[in-house]
Every structure is written in C-alpha cells, then in structure tokens.
C-alpha positions as CSV (number, residue, x, y, z in Angstrom):
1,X,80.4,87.5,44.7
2,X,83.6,88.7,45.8
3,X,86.8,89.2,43.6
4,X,88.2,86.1,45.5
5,X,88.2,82.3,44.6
6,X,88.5,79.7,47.0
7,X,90.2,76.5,45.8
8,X,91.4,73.2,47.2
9,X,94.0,71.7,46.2
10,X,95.5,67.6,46.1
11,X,97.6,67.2,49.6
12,X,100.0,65.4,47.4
13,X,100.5,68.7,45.3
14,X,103.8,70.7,45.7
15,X,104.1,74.3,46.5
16,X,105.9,74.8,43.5
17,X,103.1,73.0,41.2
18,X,100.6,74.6,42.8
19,X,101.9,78.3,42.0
20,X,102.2,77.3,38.6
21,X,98.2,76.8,38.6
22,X,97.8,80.1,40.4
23,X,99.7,81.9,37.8
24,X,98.1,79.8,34.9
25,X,95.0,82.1,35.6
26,X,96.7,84.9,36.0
27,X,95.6,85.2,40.1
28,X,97.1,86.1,43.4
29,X,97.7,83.8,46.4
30,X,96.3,85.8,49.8
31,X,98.7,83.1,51.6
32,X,95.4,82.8,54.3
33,X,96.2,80.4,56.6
34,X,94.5,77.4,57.0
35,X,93.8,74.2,58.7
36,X,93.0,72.4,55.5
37,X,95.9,70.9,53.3
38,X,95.5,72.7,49.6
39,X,93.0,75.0,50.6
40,X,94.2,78.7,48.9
41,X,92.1,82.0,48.7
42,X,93.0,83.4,45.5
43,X,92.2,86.9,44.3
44,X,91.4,88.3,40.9
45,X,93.0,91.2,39.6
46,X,90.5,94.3,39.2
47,X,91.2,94.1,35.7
48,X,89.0,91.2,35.8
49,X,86.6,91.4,38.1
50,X,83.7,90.7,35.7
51,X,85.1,86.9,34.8
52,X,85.6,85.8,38.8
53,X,82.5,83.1,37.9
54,X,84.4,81.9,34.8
55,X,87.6,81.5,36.1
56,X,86.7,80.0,38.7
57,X,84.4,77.4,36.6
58,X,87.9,76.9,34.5
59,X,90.0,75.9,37.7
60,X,87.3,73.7,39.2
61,X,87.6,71.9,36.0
62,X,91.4,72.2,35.7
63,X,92.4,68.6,36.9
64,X,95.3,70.0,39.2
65,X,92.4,71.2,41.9
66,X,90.1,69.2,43.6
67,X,87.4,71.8,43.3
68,X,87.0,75.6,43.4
69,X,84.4,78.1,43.9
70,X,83.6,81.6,43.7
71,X,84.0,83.3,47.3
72,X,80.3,84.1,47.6
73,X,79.2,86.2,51.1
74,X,75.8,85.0,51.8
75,X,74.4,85.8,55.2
76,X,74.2,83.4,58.5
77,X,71.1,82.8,59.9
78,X,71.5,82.9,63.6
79,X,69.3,79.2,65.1
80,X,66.6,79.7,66.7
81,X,65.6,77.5,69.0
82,X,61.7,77.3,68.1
83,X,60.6,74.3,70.6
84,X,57.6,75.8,71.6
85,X,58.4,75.0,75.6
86,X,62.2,76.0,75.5
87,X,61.2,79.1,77.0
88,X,59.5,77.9,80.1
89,X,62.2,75.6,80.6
90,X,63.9,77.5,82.9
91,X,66.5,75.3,84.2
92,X,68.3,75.4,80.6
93,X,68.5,79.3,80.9
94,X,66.7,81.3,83.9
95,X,66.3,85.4,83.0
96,X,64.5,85.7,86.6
97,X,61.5,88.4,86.3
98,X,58.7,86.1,86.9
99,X,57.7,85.1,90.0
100,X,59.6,81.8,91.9
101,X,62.7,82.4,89.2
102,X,66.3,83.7,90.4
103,X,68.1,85.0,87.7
104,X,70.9,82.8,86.3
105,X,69.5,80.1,88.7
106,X,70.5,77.5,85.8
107,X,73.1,75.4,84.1
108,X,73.8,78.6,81.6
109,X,73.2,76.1,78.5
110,X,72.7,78.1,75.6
111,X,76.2,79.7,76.4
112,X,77.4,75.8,76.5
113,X,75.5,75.7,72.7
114,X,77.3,78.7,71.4
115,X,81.0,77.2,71.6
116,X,82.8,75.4,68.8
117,X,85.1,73.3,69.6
118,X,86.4,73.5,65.9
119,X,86.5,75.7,63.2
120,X,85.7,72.9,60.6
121,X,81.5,72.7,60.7
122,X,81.8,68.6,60.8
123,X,82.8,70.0,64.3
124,X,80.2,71.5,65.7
125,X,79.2,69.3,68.6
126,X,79.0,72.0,71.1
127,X,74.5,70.5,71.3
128,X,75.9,67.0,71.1
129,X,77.1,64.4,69.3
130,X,75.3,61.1,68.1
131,X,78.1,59.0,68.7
132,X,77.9,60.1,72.6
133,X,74.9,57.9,73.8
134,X,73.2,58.6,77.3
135,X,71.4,55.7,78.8
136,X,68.6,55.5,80.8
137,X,67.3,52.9,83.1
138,X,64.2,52.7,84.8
139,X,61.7,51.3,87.0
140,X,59.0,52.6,84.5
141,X,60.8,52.0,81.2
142,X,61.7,54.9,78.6
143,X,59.0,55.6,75.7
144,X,61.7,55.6,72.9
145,X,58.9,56.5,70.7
146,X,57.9,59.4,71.8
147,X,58.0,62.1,69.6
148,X,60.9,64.1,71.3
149,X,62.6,61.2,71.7
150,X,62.7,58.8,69.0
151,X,64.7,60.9,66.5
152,X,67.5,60.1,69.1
153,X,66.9,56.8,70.3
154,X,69.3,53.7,69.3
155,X,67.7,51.4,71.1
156,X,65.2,50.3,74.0
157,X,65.1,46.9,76.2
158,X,61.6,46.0,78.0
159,X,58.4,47.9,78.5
160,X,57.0,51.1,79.2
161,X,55.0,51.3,82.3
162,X,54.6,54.4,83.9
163,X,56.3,58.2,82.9
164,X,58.7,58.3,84.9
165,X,62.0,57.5,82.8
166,X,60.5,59.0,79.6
167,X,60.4,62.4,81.4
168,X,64.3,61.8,82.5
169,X,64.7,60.9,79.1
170,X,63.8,63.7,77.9
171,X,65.8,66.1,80.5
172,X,69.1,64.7,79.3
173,X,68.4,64.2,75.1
174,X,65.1,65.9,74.3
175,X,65.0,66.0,70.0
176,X,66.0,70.1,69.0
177,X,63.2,70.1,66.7
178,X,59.8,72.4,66.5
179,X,58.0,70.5,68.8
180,X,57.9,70.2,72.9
181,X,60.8,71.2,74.9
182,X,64.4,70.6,74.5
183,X,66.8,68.4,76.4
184,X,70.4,69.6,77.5
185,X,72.1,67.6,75.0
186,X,69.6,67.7,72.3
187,X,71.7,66.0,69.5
188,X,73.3,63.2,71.5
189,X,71.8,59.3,71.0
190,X,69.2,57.5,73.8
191,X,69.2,54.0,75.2
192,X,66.4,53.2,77.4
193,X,66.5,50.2,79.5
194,X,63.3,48.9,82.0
195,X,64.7,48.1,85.5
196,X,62.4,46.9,88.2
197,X,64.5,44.9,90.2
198,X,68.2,44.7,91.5
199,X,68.4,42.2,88.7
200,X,67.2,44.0,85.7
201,X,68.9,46.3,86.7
202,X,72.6,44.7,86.5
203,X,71.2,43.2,82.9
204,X,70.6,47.1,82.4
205,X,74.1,47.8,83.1
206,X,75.5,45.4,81.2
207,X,73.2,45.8,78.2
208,X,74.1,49.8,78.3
209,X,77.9,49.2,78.0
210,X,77.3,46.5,75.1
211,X,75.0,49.2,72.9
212,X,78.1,51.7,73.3
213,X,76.8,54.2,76.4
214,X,78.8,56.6,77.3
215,X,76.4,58.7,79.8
216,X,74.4,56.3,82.4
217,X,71.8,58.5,83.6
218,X,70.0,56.9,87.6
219,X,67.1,58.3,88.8
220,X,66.0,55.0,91.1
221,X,67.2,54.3,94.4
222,X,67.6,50.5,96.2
223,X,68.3,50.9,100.0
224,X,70.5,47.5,99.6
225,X,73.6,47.0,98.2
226,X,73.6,44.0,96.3
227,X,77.3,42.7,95.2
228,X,76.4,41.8,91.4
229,X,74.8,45.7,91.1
230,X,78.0,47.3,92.4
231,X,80.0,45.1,89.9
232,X,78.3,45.9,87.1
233,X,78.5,49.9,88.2
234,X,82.1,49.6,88.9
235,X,82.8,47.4,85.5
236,X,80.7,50.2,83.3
237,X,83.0,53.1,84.6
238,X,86.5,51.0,84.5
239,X,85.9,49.1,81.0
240,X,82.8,50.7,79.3
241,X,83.3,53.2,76.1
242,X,86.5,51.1,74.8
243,X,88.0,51.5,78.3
244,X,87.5,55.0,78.7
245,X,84.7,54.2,81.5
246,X,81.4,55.7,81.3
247,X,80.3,58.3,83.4
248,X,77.6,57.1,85.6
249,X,74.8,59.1,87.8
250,X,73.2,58.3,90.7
251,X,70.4,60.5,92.0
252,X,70.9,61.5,95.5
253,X,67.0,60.3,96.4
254,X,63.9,62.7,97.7
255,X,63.6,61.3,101.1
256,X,64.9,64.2,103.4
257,X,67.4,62.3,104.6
258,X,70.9,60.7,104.0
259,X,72.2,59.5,100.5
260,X,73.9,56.7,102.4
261,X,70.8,55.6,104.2
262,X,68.4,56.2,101.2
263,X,70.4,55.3,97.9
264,X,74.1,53.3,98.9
265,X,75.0,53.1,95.4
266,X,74.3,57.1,95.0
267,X,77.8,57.1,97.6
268,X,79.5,55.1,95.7
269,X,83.0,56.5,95.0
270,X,82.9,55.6,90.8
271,X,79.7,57.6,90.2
272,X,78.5,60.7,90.1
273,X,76.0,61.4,92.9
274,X,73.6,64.4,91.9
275,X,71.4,65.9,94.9
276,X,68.8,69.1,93.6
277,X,68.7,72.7,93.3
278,X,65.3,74.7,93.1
279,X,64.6,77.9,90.4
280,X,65.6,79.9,93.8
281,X,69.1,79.2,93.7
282,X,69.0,76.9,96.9
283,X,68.7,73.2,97.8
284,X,65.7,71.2,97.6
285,X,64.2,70.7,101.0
286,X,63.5,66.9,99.5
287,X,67.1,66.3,98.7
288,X,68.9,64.1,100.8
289,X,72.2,64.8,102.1
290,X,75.4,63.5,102.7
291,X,76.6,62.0,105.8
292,X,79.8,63.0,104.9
293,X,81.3,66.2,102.9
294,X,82.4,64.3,100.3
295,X,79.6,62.1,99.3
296,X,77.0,64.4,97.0
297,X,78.9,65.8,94.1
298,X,76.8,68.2,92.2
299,X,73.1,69.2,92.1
300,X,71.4,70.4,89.4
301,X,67.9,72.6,89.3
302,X,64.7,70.8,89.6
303,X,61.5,71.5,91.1
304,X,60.6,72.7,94.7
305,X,58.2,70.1,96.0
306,X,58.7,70.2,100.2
307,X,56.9,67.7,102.2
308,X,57.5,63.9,101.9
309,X,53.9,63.7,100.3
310,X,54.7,65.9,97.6
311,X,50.7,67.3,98.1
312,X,48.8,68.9,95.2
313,X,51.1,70.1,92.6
314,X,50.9,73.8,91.2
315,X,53.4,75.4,88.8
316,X,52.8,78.3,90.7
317,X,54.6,76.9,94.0
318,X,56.2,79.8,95.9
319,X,59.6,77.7,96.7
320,X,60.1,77.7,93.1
321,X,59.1,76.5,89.5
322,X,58.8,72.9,88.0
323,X,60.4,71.6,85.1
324,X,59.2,71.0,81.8
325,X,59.7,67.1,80.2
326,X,58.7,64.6,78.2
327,X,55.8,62.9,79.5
328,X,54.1,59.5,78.3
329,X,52.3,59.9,75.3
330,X,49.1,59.2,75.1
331,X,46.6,58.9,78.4
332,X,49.1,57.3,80.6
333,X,51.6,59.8,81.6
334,X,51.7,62.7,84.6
335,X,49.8,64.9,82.5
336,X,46.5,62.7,82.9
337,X,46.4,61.8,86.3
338,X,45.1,63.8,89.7
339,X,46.1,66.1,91.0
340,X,48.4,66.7,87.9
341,X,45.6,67.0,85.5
342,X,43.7,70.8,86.4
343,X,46.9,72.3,86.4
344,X,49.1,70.6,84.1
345,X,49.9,71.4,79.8
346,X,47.0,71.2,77.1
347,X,49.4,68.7,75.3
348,X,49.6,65.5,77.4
349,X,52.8,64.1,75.6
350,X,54.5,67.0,77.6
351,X,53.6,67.8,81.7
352,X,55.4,70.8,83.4
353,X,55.5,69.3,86.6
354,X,58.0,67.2,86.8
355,X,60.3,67.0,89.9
356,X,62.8,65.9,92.3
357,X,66.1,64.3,92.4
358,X,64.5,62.8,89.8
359,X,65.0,65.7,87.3
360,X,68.2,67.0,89.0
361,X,70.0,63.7,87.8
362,X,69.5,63.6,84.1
363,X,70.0,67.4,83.9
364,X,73.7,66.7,85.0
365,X,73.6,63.3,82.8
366,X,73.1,66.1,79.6
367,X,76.0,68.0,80.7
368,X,78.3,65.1,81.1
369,X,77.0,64.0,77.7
370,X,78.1,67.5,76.1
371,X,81.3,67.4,77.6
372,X,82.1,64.2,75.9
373,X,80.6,65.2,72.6
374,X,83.4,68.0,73.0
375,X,86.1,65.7,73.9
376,X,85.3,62.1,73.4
377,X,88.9,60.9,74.3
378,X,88.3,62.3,77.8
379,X,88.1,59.1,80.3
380,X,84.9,59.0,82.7
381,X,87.2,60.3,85.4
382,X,88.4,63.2,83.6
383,X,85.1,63.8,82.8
384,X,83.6,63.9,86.1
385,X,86.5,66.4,87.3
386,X,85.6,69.0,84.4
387,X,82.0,69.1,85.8
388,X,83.2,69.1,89.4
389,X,86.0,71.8,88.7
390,X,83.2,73.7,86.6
391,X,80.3,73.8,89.0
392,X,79.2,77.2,90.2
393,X,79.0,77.9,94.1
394,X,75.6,78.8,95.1
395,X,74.0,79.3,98.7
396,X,77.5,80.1,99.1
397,X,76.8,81.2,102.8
398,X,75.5,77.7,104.1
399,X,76.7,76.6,107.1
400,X,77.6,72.8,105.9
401,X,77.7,73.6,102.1
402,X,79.6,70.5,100.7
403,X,77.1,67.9,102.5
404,X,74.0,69.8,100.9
405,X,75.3,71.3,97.4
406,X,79.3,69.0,96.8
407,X,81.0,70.6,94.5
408,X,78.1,73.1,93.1
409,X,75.5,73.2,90.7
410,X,76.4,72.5,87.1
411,X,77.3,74.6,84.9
412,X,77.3,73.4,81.2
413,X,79.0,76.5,79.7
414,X,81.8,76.2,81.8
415,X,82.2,72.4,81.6
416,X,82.1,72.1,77.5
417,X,85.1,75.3,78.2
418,X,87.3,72.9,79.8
419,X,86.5,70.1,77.4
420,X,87.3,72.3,74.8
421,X,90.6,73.0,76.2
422,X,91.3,69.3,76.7
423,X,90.6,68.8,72.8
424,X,92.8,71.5,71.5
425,X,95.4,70.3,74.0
426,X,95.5,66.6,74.1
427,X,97.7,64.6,72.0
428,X,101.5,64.4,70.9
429,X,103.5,67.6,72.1
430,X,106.1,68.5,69.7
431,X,108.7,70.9,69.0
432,X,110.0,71.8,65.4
433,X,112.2,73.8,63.5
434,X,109.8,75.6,60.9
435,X,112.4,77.0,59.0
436,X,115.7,78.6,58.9
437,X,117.4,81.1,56.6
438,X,121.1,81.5,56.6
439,X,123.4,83.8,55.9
440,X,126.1,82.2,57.2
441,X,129.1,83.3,54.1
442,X,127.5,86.6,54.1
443,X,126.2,87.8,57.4
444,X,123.8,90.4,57.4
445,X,124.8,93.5,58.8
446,X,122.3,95.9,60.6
447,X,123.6,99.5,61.1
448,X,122.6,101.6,64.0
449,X,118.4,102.2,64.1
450,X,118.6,99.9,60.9
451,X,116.1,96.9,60.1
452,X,116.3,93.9,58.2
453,X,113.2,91.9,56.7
454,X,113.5,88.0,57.9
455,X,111.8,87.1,54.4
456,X,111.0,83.4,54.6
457,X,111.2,83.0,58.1
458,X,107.4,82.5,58.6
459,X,104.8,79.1,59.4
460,X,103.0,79.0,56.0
461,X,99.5,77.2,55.9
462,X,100.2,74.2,55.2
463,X,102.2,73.7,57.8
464,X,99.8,75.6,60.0
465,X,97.4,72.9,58.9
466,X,100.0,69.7,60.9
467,X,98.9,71.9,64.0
468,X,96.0,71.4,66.6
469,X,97.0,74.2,69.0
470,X,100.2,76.0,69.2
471,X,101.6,76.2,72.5
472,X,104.8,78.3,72.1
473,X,107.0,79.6,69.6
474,X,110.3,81.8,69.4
475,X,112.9,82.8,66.6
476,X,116.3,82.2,67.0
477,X,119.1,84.4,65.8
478,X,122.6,83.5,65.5
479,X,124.1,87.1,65.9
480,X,127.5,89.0,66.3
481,X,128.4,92.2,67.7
482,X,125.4,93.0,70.0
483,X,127.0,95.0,72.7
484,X,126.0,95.7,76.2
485,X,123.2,97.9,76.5
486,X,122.0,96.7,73.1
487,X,118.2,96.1,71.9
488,X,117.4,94.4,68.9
489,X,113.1,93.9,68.0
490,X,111.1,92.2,66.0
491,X,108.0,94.1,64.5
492,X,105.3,92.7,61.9
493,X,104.2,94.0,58.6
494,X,101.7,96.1,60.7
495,X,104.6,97.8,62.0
496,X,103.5,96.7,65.9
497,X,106.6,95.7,68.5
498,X,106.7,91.8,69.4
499,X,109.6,91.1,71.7
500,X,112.7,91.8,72.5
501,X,116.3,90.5,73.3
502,X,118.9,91.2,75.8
503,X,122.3,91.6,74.5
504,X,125.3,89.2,73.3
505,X,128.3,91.5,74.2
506,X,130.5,93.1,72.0
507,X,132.6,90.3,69.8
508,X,130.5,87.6,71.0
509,X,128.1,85.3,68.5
510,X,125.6,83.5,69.8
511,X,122.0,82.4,69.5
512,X,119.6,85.0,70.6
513,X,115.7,83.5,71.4
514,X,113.2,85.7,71.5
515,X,109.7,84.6,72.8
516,X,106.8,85.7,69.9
517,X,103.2,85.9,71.1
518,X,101.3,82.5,69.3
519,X,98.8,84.9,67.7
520,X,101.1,86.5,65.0
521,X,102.7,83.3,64.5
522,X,99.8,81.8,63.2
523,X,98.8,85.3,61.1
524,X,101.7,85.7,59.7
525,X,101.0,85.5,56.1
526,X,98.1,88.2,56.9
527,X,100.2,90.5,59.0
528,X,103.5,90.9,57.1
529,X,107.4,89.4,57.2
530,X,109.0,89.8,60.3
531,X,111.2,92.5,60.3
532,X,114.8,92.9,62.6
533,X,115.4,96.2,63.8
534,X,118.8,97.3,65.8
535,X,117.3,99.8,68.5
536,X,121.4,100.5,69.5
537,X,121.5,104.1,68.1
538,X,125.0,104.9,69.8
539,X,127.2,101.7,69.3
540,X,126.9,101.0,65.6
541,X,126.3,97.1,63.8
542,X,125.4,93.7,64.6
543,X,125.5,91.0,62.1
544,X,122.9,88.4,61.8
545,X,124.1,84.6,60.4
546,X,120.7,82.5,60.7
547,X,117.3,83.2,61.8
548,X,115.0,80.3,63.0
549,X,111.2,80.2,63.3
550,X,110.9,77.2,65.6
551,X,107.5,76.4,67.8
552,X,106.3,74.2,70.7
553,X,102.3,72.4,69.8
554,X,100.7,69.9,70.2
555,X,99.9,67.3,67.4
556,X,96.0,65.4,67.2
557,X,96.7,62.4,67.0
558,X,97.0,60.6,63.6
559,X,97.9,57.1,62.0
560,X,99.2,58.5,59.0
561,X,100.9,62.1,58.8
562,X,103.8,61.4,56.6
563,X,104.5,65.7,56.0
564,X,105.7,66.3,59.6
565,X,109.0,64.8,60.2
566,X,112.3,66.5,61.7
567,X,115.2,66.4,64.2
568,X,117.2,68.3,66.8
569,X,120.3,69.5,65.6
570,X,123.2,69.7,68.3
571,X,124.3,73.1,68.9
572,X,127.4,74.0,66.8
573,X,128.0,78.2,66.9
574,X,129.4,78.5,63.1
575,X,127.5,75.7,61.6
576,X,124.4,76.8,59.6
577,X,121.0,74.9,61.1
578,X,122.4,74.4,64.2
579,X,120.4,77.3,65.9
580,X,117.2,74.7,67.2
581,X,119.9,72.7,69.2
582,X,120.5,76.0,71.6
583,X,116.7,76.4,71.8
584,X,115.9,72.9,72.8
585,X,119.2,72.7,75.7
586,X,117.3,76.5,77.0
587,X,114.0,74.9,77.1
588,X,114.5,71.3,78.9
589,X,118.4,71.5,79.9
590,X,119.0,68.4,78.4
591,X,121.5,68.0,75.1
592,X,121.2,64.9,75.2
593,X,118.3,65.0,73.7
594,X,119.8,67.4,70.8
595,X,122.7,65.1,70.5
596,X,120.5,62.0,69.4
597,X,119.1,63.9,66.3
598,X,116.0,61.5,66.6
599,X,112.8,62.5,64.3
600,X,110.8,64.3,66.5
601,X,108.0,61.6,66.1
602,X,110.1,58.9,68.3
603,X,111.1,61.7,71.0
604,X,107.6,62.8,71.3
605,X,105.7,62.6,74.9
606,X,102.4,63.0,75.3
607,X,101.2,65.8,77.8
608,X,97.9,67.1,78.8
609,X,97.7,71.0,79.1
C-alpha cells in the first residue's frame, strides 16, 4: 500500500465540488492526467500515512465518489503462453537454430500480441476480439467441437467429413488455452460452414455474412467461375459487416501452376489472394503463381511439400518444416491415416503436418482478423491495404518477385501497428481553445532575462479525458514590445526548453504562436506550469496581454458528449479571447471560418491520419 488513494468521481461532478471532497479528508490532488472522467490520484499527507486504508474506506463510502481505493502495487504476471505445441509452431514465431528453420522466417506474432491498442484493459484486443468472427468454409466441414476450437465457435452449418477445414480452423482462431497449439488470433469467434459444391458454397457465403463474419477464410479451389459464386463474394466484401465489407481470402491453390488457371476466384480483384511461403524464407515450389504481377497478394508460411504427389510426409523435410493444427478428433483426422501416421503427434486431435496453400490462407485470414479486432471501423478495403502496406519483402532478389510473393509475406506485428494508428486517429478532427488567461487591463511586463509563470494555461484531465489522440497544439500570446532580434521561450516545471518565437518588432502587438511538442501537453499537470522567459538581455521589456493553450485532435466518435463544446473567435488585436481566431486564419487561411463563430461540433471534418 502506497500513501496514494485512487478515487472516481460522478462525471456530472464540478471541479469545484470535487476539491471540496479532497479537502474534506484533508488530501492532495496529484492532478495525474487521465482518460477517465472523475478519476483523481490523491495523496495522504506523511502525517498520516498509517490511516491510508481508512480514509480511503471513508471516501468510498462518502456518497460524492463513485468508489475509491487504496493505491496498492501488486506485481504483473507476464502471460505465458503454455499451449504445449506453441513452441513448435514455428510460423507464429521462428528463432531459426534447428534444422529447415530461417530465423524470423514468420508473421512476427507475439510482437503483434504485445501491443495495446488502449490503455483501458476492456481494450486489450491486440490476441483478438470475439466480436471479430472468422469464417470458414469447406469441402470437409469444420469440427466446431473440437477442443481448440469450440471455446470460439458461434456457430457451424453441415457436417464434418474429413480434416481438412478443422486444421484451417484452427490456423486462423486456435483457443489460447493449456492445451494443443495456438491460432494467430486466438481470442476471435469461428463459423464453420460445409461446402462441397459451387452451390453450398454461395449458401456458405450468404450464411457467413448473416451470422456477422468479418474474416472469410478459402482454402478450396473451383476451376470455373460460376456467376451466382462471384455474386455472393462480391456482395460479402461490398455489404457484409454492416457495410464495412468483409475481408475475404482465397488460397492461391497447390498445383504448380497459375492462380488464374487453377482457382479464378483466387484473382478476383475483391479478395485477398494468399500464395505460400516455406520455414526457409522462400516460396513454395507448390504454390501457384500469377499470370500477371498483380494477381497474388500476400503469402504466408506453410509447409514445404514439392512434387504434385505430395509423397511420404516427414517433419524432418529438408525444404523446410510443417505446421502444427488442429486435426479431427478422434480416428478420422490426418494424424491416423498413412503415410501420416509413423511420423505424425502422439495426440491425434493435433497432426504436425499440415500443408500447402492450404495453411498459408488461414494464417493470413488470423492476421486480417487481428487487424480488425484493433480497428473494427476499418472497411475490408482498408483492411486489406494495412496487410499489403505491412508485408515484409522476402526472396527479395527474385527475378519476377510480385508474380511469386505480391506484396510480401505477412507480417502481423506490423499490420495490428497501422491498425492501431488508424484507431487513435480516426474520427472527428477538432481544434479548441483550452483555455485563455488575460491580462488585458494589466499587461504583464517581462524585464530583460525575466520569466513569467503562465499559471492556468494548462489541459487538465478532464479535459485530457474528451481526447483520443492529440495531433497538435500551440500557445498563443498576445504580446507588445518584442523587438527585432528578440527571443522569448517557453520552459516546463522541469526547467527543459520547448520552443521558441521569432520576434513582433518594437511597438508592435500581436499574437505570437508557438508550436509545443504533444508530449508535455498532455503531462502537464506532472511536469510543472509553463513558464515565459524573455531571452532579450540587451533591449529591455515586452508585455504579455493573453496567453492561449489551444490544440488540434482528433475526437472518437460519440452520440452523446455534452462537455466539449466551443467556437472560433474572429481575430480582434485588443479584444481579450480573441487570440484562437489568429491561430485558426495561420493554420487553414481561411477567416471565414473564424468569422462564423460556429461550435466546433458543426465545423468539424472528419480526416483520416
């Protein structure tokens, strides 16, 4: 137990109210910023140190808070992953130093685990989310049942005849639990669908959308494209997800040939076509190709199997390793048949064989899925672009590199980066005055080498809390008197230098922005006031009317968020508050904008950074 409490406080609550609790107990606001309206760190003077548990007990009674707590340091455990095959599966994370392995030859996953893409816990997606579901169709059916599976699965439609679509299944959602392997999006939701024919596999589609699939993982091929397929394809990405489109995969086929000959709808321009990488770091001599540059997208690693009979399967193949999956359970999977069976895992619900385009496919499916765990508002397009713009070159000296390899393999660290960007910065971009002090019947006047403290010129926590990512922010200075050759700073509490200003000229008032990096913005309560210092040691005062804290972000979007409300001011030199309305005409040379002195709310645009 520390000599802090942490308390929350009603959102309705004023400042003012609030205090009055904090000095009730006799405690000290820290002013700790947070993203959490009402939430306050308070400390305990050392005087009573011994009563931190019964003060706190007091205020979490107090009916002003919501609760409160003693601050209490108890260590974090650090996960372990402790599926007993995680380790051999090599594709989620390859250390090389075994033989067949290349070193990094993977999609760099637990990386991709270790992000947040939010300080709050609740947001912790960064293994998956269960609202993102991944579906899977296949000629042999998915065993929803299975014990690495059916913690995750919504929902199956048809049979179960062979293993093939339970070990995709598998690849792309495999439970994080004590038992098997792990998929690459171990906490996202599983359809599995039957698909036989062209027919079942429209109803498939169609099914998919319906039971809210936002990953449509292929690993079949039909060499003919039927009409009432391609619609149903095209109709998932357009209108699926609430008309964000799902992001479909198609695997590029094993037939050491063309996509375009082997799988048409693989080359279809909506989807995602996925060719395969080995443990080696090169392509799969099985893979098919494109006929053009532009028609595989990514690969993704899967096993090295190299003639067109696949032969007798060995895990200890010198073109590369296998990968571990979900296999029927029971005495009907891979793991029970020849030649599978003298080489394959003790545990036939599991088989470490597993291969092919195949396995590439719903590899890439998983990171797809993560990505829109991290950023569900992302449409299927942007979502294919993150793992195209994220895919790491490999083989980088191949002669026809795009036909074999598209964009790259995937790379699941990188992708969930970009979606995490995208979350932080995607929503309503506005700019507000914070706050302003002036001084405007008694200007403050700085002498040579002097400083003045900006006291209340600072973005307090609560405010802090209205703000998914800032993007920019200056203070604004109406000053007089700055002569040529002048420097004014600003410095934090911590005494460090933040920017500085060019001069007014001697006689002249006007506005003076200065750019502040977003960091001390947002620690400002931590770091210390702001403090003005006049770096003219030779030519004597300035005067300082108003200083402005003003910042540029981005707002998530919200139905109700009553607290932040504003307007432009038009610029009037002499007229206190006025300051903003010069900021605003420097940033987008438009006063007409300032004039209108709209709430920032109905002058709002939406960007994307």
């Amino acid at each position: 137990v520390t000599d802090r409490i942490v308390a929350r406080f009603p959102s309705t609550a004023d400042d003012a109210a609030i205090q009055n609790t904090i000095k009730a107990y006799d405690l000290v606001d820290t002013k700790e910023p947070s993203r959490r309206l009402g939430r306050r760190v308070l400390r305990v003077p050392r005087a009573r140190i011994a009563e931190v548990i019964s003060i706190a007990n007091s205020l979490h009674e107090d009916p002003a808070t919501l609760w409160a707590t003693p601050e209490i340091l108890a260590p974090v455990v650090k996960q372990q992953i402790n599926d007993p095959l995680y380790n051999d599966q090599w594709h989620l994370n390859n250390l090389g130093g075994v033989a067949n392995l290349t070193a990094d030859a993977d999609i760099d996953l637990p990386e991709a685990w270790s992000l947040s893409s939010n300080p709050d816990p609740a947001w912790m997606i960064h293994q998956g989310n269960a609202a993102i579901v991944v579906s899977v169709p296949d000629p042999d059916g998915v065993d929803t049942q299975h014990p690495d599976l059916a913690a995750n699965s919504i929902g199956s439609r048809g049979g179960v005849t062979d293993p093939h679509g339970t070990g995709c299944a598998g690849l792309a959602v495999g439970d994080g639990n004590t038992i098997g392997g792990r998929g690459v999006a171990p906490f996202c939701s599983l359809l599995g669908a039957e698909a036989t024919n062209s027919s079942e596999a429209v109803d498939a589609f169609d099914w998919s959308v319906e039971h809210g699939a936002a990953v449509i993982s292929n690993s079949w091929s039909i060499t003919t494209l039927f009409q009432d397929l391609v619609d149903a394809i095209q109709s998932a990405v357009a209108d699926g997800r609430e008309g964000r489109g799902c992001v479909v995969l198609f695997a590029a086929g094993n037939d050491f040939g063309t996509v375009e000959q082997n799988n048409p709808y693989a080359a279809l321009d909506e989807v995602i076509c996925v060719g395969a990488s080995t443990s080696m770091d090169v392509h799969a001599a099985y893979s098919n190709t494109g006929e053009s540059d532009d028609t595989v997208d990514v690969v993704a690693p899967s096993g090295p199997a190299a003639d067109s009979e696949f032969g007798t399967f060995t895990n200890t193949d010198a073109r590369g390793q296998y990968l571990r999956t979900t296999d029927q359970t029971g005495t009907d999977g891979y793991n029970n048949s020849i030649p599978l069976g003298p080489t394959d895992l003790a545990d036939l619900d599991y088989t470490e064989l597993f291969s092919g385009t195949s396995g590439a496919t719903p590899v890439a499916a998983g990171v797809a899925a993560l990505v829109l765990s991290t950023n569900p508002d992302l449409t299927a397009g942007e979502a294919k672009q993150i793992l195209y713009d994220s895919a790491d070159t490999i083989d980088a000296g191949h002669a026809d590199y795009p036909r074999f390899y598209g964009n790259g393999r995937v790379n699941a660290y990188e992708a969930v980066q970009q979606a995490l960007i995208g979350h932080y910065t995607t929503g309503d971009l506005r700019f507000q005055d914070i706050v302003g002090v002036s001084w405007e019947l008694n200007p403050r006047t700085i002498g040579a080498g002097g400083t003045f403290e900006l006291a209340g010129v600072e973005l307090n926590s609560t405010q802090r809390a209205q703000m998914d990512r800032i993007l920019a922010a200056w203070l604004v200075l109406d000053m007089e008197d700055v002569d040529n050759g002048t420097e004014v700073s600003v410095e934090n509490g911590l005494g460090r230098l933040i920017s500085h200003c060019p001069p007014t000229g001697s006689g002249n008032r006007r506005p003076v922005i200065m750019s502040l990096p977003v960091d001390e913005v947002i620690f400002q309560e931590t770091n210390g006031p702001f403090v003005l210092r006049n770096n003219d040691w030779l030519f004597g005062t300035v005067k300082l009317y108003e200083a402005s804290l003003s910042v540029l972000y981005v707002h998530a979007d919200s139905e109700t968020d009553p607290t932040v409300t504003g307007g432009w001011r038009f610029p009037q030199p002499g007229v206190p508050g006025s300051a903003v309305g010069w900021l605003w005409g420097y940033l987008d040379s438009s006063p007409e904008h300032v004039q209108t002195g709209q709430p920032l709310e109905e002058q709002a645009s939406t960007s994307t950074y």
